[in-house]
The first five atom37 places (N, CA, C, CB, O) and aatype in JSON, in Angstrom:
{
  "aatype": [20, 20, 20, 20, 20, 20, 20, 20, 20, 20, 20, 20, 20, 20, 20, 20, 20, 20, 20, 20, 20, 20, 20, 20, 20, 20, 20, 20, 20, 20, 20, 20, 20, 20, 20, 20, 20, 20, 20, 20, 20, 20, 20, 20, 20, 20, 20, 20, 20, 20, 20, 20, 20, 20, 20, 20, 20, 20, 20, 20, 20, 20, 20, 20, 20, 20, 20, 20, 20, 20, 20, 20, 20, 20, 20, 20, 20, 20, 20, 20, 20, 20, 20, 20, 20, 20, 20, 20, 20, 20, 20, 20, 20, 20, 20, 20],
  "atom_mask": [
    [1, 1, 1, 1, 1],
    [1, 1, 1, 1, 1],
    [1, 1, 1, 1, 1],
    [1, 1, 1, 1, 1],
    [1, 1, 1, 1, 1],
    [1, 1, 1, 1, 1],
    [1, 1, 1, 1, 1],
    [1, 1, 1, 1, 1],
    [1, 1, 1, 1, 1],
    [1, 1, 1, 1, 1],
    [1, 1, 1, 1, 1],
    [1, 1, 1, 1, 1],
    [1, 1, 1, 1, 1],
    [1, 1, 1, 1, 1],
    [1, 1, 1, 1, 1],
    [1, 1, 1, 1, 1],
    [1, 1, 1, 1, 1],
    [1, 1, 1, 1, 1],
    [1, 1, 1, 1, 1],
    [1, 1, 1, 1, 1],
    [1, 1, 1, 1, 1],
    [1, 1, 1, 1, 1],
    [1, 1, 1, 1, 1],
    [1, 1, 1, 1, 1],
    [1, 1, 1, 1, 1],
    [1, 1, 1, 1, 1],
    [1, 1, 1, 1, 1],
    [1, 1, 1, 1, 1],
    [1, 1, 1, 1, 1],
    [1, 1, 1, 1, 1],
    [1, 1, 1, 1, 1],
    [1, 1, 1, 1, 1],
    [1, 1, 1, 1, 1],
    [1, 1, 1, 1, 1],
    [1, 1, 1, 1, 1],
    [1, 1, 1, 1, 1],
    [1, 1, 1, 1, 1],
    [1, 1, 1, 1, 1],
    [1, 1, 1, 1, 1],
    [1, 1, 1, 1, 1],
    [1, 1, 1, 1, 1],
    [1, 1, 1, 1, 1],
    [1, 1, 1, 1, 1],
    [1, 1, 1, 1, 1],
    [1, 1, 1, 1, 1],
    [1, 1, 1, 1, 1],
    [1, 1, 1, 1, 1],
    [1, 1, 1, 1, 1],
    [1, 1, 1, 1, 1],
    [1, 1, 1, 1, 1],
    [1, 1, 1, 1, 1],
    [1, 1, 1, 1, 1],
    [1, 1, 1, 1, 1],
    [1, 1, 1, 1, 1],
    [1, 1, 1, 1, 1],
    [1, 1, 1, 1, 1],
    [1, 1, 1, 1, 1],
    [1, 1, 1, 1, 1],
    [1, 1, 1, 1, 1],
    [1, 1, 1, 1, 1],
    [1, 1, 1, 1, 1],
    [1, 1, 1, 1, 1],
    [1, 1, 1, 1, 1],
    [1, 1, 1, 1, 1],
    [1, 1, 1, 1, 1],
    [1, 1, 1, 1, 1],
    [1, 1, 1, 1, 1],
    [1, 1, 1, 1, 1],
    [1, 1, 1, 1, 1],
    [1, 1, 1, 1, 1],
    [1, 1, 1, 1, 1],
    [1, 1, 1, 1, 1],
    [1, 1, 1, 1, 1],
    [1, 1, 1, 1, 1],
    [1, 1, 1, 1, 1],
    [1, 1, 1, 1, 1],
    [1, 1, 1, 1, 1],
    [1, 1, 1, 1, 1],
    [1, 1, 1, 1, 1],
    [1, 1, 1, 1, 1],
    [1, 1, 1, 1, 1],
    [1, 1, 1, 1, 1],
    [1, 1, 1, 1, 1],
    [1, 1, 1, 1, 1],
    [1, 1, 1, 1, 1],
    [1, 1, 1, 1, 1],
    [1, 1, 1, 1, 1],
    [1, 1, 1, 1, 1],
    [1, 1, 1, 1, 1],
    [1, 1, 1, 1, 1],
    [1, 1, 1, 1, 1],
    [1, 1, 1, 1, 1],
    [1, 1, 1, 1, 1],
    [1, 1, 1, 1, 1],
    [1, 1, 1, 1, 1],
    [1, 1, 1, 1, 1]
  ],
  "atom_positions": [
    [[-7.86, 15.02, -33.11], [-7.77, 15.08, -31.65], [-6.94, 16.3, -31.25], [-7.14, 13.77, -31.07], [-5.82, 16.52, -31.71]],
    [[-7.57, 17.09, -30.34], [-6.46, 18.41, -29.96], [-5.34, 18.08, -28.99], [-7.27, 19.72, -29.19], [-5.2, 16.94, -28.56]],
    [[-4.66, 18.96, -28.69], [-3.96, 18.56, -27.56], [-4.09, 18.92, -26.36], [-2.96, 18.7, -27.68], [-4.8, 19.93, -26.27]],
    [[-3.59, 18.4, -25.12], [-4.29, 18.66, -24.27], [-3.82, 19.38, -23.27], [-4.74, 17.78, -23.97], [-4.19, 19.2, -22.11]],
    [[-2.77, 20.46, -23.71], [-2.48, 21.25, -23.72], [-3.64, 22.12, -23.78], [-1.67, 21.2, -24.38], [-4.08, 22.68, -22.78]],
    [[-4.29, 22.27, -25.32], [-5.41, 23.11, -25.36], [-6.35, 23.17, -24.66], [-5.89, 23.06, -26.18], [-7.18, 24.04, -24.9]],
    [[-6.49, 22.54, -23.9], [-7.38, 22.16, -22.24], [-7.3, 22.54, -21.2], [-7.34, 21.11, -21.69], [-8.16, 22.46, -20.33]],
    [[-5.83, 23.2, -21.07], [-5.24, 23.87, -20.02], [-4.88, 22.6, -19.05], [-6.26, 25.05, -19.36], [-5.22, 22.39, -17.88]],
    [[-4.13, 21.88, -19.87], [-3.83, 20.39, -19.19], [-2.44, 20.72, -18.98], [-4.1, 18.85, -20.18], [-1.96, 20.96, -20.08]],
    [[-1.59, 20.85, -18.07], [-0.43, 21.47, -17.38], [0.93, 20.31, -17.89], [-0.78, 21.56, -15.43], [1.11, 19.35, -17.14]],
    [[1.5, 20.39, -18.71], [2.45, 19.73, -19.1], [3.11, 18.89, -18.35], [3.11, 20.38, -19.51], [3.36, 17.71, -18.59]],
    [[3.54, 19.84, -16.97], [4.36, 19.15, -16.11], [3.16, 18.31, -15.06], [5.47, 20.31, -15.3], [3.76, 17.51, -14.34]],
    [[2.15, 18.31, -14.9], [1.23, 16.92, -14.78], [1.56, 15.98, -15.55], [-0.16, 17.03, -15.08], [2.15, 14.96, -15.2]],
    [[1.26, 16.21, -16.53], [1.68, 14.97, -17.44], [2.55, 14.08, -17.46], [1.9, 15.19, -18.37], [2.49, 12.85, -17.5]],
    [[3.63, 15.01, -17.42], [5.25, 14.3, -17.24], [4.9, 13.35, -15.8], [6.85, 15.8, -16.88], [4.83, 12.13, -15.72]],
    [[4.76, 14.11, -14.98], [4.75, 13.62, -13.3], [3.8, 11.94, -13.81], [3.47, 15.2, -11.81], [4.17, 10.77, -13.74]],
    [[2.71, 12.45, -14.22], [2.02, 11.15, -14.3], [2.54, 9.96, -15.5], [0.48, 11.57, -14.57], [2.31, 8.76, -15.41]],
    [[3.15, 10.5, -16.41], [3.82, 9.3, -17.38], [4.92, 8.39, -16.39], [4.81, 10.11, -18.88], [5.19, 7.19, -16.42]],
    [[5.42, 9.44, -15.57], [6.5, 9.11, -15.11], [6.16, 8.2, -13.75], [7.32, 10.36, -14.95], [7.02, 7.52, -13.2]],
    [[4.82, 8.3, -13.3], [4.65, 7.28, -12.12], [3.98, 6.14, -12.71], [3.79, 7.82, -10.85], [3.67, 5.29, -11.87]],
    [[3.64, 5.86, -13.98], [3.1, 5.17, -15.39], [4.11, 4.3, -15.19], [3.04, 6.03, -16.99], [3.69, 3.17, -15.44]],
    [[5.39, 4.27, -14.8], [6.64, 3.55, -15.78], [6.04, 2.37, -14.09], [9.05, 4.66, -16.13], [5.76, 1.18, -14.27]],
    [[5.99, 2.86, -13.0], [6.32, 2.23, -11.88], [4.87, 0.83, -12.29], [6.23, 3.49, -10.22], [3.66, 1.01, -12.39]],
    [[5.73, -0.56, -12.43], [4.31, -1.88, -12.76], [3.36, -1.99, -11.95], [4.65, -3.41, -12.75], [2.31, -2.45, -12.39]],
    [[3.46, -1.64, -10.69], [2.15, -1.73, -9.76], [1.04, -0.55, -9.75], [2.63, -1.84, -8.29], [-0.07, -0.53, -9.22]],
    [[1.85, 0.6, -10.64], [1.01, 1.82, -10.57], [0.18, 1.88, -11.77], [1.84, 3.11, -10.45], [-0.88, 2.5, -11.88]],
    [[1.0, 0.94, -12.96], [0.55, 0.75, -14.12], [-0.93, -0.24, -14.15], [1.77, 0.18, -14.86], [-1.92, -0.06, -14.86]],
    [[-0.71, -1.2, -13.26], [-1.65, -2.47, -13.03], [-2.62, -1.78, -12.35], [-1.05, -3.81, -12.19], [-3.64, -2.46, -12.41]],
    [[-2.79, -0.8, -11.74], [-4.02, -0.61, -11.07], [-4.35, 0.71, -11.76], [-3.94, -0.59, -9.4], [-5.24, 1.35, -11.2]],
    [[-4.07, 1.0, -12.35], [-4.65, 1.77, -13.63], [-5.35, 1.25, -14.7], [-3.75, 2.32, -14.27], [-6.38, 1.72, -15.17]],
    [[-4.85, 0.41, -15.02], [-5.35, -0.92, -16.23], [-6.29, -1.06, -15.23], [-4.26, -2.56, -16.77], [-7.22, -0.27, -15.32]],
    [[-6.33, -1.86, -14.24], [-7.8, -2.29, -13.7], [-8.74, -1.44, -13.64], [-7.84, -2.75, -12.47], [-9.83, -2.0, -13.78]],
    [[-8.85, -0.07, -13.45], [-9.65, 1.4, -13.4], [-10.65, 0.95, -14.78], [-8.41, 3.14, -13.7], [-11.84, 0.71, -15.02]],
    [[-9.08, 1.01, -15.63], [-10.19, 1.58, -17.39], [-10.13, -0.2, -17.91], [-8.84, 3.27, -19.24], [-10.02, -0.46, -19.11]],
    [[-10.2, -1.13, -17.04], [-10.4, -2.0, -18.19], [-12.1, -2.25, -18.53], [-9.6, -3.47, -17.83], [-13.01, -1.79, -17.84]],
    [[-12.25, -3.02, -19.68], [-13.88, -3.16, -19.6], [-14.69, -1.71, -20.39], [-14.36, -3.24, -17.67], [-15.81, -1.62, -20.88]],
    [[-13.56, -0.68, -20.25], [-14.39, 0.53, -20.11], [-14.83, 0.6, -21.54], [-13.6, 1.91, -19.54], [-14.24, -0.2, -22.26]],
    [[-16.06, 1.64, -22.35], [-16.37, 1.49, -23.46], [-16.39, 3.17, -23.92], [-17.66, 0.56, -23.55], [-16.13, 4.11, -23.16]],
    [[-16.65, 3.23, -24.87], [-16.73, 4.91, -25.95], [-17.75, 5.25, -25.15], [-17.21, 5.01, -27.96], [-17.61, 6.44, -24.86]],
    [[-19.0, 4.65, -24.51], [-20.37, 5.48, -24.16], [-19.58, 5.64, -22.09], [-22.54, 4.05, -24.58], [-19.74, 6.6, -21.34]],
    [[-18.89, 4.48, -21.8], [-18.77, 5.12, -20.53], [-17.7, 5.95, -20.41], [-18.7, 4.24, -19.53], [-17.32, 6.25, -19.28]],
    [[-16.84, 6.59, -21.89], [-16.1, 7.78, -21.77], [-16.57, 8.98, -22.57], [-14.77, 7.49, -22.11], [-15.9, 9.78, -23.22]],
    [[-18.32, 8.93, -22.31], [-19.23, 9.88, -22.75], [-19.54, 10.49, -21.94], [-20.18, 9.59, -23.28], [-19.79, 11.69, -22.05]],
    [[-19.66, 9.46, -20.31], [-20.55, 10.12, -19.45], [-19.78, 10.8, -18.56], [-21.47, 9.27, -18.79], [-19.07, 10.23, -17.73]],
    [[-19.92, 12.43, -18.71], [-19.51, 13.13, -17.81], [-18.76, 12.45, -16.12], [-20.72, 13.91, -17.74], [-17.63, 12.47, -15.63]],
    [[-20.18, 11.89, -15.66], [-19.92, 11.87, -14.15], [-19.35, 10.33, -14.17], [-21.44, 12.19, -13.04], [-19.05, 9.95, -13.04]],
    [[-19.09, 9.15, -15.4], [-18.23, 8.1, -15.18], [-16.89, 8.38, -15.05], [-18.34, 7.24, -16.08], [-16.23, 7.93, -14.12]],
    [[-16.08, 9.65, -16.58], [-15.43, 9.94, -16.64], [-14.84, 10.8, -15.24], [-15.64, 10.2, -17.65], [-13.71, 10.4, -14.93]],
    [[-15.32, 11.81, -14.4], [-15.0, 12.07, -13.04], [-14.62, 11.2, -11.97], [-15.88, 12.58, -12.62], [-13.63, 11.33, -11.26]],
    [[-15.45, 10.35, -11.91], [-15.07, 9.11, -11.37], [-13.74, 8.87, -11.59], [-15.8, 8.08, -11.86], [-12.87, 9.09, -10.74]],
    [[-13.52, 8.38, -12.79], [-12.85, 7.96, -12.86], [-10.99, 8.76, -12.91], [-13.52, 7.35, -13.66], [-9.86, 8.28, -12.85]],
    [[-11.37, 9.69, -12.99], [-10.55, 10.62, -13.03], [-10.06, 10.9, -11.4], [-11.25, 11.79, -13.81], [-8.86, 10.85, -11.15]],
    [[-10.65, 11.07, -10.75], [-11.02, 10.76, -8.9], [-9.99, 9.79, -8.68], [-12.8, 9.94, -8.36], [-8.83, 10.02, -8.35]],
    [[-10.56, 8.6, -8.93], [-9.75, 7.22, -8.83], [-8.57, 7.08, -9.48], [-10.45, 6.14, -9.3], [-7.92, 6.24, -8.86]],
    [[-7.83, 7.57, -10.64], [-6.89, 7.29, -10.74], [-5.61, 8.4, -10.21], [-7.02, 6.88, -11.9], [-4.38, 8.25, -10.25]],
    [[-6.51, 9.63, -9.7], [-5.64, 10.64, -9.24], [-5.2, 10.14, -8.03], [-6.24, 11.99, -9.12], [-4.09, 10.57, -7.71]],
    [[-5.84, 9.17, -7.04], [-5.64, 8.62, -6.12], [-4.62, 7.61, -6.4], [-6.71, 8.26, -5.66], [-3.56, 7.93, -5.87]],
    [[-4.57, 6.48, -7.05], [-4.15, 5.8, -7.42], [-2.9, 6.4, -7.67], [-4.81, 5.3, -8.14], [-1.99, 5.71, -7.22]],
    [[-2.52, 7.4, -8.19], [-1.32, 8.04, -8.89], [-0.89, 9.41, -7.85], [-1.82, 8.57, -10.64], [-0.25, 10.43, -8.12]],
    [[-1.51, 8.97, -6.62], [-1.06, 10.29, -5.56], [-1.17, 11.49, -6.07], [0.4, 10.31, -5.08], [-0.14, 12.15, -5.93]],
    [[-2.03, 12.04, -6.61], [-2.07, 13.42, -7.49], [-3.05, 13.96, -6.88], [-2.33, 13.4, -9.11], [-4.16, 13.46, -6.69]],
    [[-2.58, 15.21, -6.47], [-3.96, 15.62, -6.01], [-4.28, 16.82, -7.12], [-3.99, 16.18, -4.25], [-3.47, 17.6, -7.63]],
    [[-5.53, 16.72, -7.29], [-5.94, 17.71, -8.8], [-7.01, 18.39, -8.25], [-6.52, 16.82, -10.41], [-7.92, 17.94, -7.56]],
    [[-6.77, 19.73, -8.68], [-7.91, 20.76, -8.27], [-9.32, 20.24, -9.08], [-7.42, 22.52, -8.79], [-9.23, 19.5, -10.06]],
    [[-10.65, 20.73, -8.54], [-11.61, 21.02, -9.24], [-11.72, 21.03, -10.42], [-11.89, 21.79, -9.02], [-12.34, 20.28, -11.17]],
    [[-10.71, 22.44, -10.71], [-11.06, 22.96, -12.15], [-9.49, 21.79, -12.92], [-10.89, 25.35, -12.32], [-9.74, 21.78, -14.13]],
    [[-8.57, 21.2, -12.77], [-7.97, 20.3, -13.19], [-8.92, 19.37, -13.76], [-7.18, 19.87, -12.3], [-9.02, 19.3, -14.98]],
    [[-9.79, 18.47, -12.82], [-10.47, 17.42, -13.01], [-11.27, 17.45, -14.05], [-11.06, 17.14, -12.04], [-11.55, 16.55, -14.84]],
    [[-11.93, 19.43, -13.96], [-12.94, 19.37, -15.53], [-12.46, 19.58, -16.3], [-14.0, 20.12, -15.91], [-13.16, 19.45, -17.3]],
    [[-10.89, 20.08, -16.63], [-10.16, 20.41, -17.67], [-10.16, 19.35, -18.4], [-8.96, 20.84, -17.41], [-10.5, 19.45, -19.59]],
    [[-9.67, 17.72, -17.65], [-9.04, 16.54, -18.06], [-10.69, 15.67, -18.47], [-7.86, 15.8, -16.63], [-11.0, 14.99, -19.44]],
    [[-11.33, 16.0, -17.49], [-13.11, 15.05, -18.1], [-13.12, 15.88, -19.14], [-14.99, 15.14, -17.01], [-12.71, 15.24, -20.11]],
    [[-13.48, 17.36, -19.55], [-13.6, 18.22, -20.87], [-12.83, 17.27, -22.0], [-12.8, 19.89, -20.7], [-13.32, 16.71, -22.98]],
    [[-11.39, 17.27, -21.51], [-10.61, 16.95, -22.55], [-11.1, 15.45, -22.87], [-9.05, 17.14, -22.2], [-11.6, 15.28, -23.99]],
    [[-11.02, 14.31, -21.96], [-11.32, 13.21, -22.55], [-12.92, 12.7, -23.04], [-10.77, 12.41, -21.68], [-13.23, 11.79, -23.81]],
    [[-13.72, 13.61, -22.32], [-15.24, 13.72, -23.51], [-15.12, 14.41, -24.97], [-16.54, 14.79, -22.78], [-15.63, 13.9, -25.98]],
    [[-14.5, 15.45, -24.96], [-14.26, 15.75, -26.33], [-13.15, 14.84, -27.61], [-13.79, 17.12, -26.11], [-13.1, 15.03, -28.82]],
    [[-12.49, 14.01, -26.89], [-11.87, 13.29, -27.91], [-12.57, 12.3, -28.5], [-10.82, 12.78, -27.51], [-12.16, 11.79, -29.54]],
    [[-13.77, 11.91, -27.86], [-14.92, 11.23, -28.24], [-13.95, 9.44, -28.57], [-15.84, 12.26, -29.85], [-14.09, 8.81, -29.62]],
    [[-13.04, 9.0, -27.4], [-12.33, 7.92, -27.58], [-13.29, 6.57, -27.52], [-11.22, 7.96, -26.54], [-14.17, 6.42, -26.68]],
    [[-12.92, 5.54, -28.65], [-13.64, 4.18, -28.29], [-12.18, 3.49, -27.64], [-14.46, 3.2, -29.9], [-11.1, 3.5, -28.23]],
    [[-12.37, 3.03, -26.59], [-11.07, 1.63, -26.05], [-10.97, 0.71, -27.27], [-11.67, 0.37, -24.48], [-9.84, 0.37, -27.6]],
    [[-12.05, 0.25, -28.0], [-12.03, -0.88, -28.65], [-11.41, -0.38, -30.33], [-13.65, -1.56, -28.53], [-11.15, -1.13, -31.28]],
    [[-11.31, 0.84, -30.25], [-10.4, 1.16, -31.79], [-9.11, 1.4, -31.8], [-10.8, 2.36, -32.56], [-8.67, 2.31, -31.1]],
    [[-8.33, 0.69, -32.53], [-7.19, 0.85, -32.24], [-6.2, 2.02, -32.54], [-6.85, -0.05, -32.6], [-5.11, 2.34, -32.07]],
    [[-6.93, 2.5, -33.42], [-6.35, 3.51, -34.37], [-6.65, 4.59, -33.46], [-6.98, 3.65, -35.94], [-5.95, 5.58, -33.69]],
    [[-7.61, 4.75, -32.32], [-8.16, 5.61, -30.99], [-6.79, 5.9, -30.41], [-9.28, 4.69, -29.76], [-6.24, 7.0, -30.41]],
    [[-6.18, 4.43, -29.74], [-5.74, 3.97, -29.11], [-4.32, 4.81, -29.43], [-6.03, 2.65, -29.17], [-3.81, 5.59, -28.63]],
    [[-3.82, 4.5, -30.74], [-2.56, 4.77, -31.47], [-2.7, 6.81, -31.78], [-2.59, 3.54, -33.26], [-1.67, 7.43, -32.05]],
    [[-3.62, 7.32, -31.7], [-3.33, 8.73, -31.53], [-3.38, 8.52, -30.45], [-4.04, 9.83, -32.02], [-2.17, 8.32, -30.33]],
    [[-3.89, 8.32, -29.11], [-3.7, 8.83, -28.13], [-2.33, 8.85, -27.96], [-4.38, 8.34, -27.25], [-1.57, 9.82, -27.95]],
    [[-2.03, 7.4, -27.81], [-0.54, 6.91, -27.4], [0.44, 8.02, -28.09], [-0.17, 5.2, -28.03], [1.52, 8.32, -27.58]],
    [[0.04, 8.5, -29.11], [0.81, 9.84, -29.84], [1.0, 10.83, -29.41], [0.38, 10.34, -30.77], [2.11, 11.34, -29.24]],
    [[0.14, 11.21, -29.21], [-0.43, 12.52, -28.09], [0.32, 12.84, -26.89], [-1.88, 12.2, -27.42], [0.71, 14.0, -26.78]],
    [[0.64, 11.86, -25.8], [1.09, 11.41, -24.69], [2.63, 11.16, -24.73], [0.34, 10.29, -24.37], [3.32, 11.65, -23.83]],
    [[3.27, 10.33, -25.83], [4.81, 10.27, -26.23], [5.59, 11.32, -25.28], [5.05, 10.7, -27.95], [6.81, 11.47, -25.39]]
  ]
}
């Protein structure tokens, strides 16, 4: 898995968003976004936008255009299943 950094994924996004992560109501309606979700609906380009849409909202972020395809690029190319755990456990690595 690269980092997503190599994506031109802006560090201090990240932080900003781990850090509104910690807040439980911001966390819970994030979980509701990706629950259910599967490896083929974080294949599809325009689910992944979506969804990317919705949680930038959710997380008050407003993300350019070219942000949004940086972060869909990045999470189609990690080619993630929800249901593997070992998926699950690099990401969570990644993100630390």
């Amino acid at each position: 898995m690269a980092s997503y950094q190599t994506y031109g994924i802006s560090p201090q996004l990240v932080e900003r968003i781990k850090l509104k992560m910690k807040n439980p109501a911001v966390k819970d309606r994030v979980k509701n976004l990706v629950d259910g979700l599967t490896k083929s609906d974080l294949q599809d380009r325009a689910k992944v936008r979506r969804l990317v849409k919705s949680a930038s909202k959710v997380l008050n972020e407003n993300l350019t255009s070219a942000d949004e395809d940086k972060i869909v690029q990045f999470v189609v190319d990690q080619k993630i299943d929800p249901r593997n755990t070992l998926h699950l456990i690099k990401l969570w690595g990644m993100f630390r």
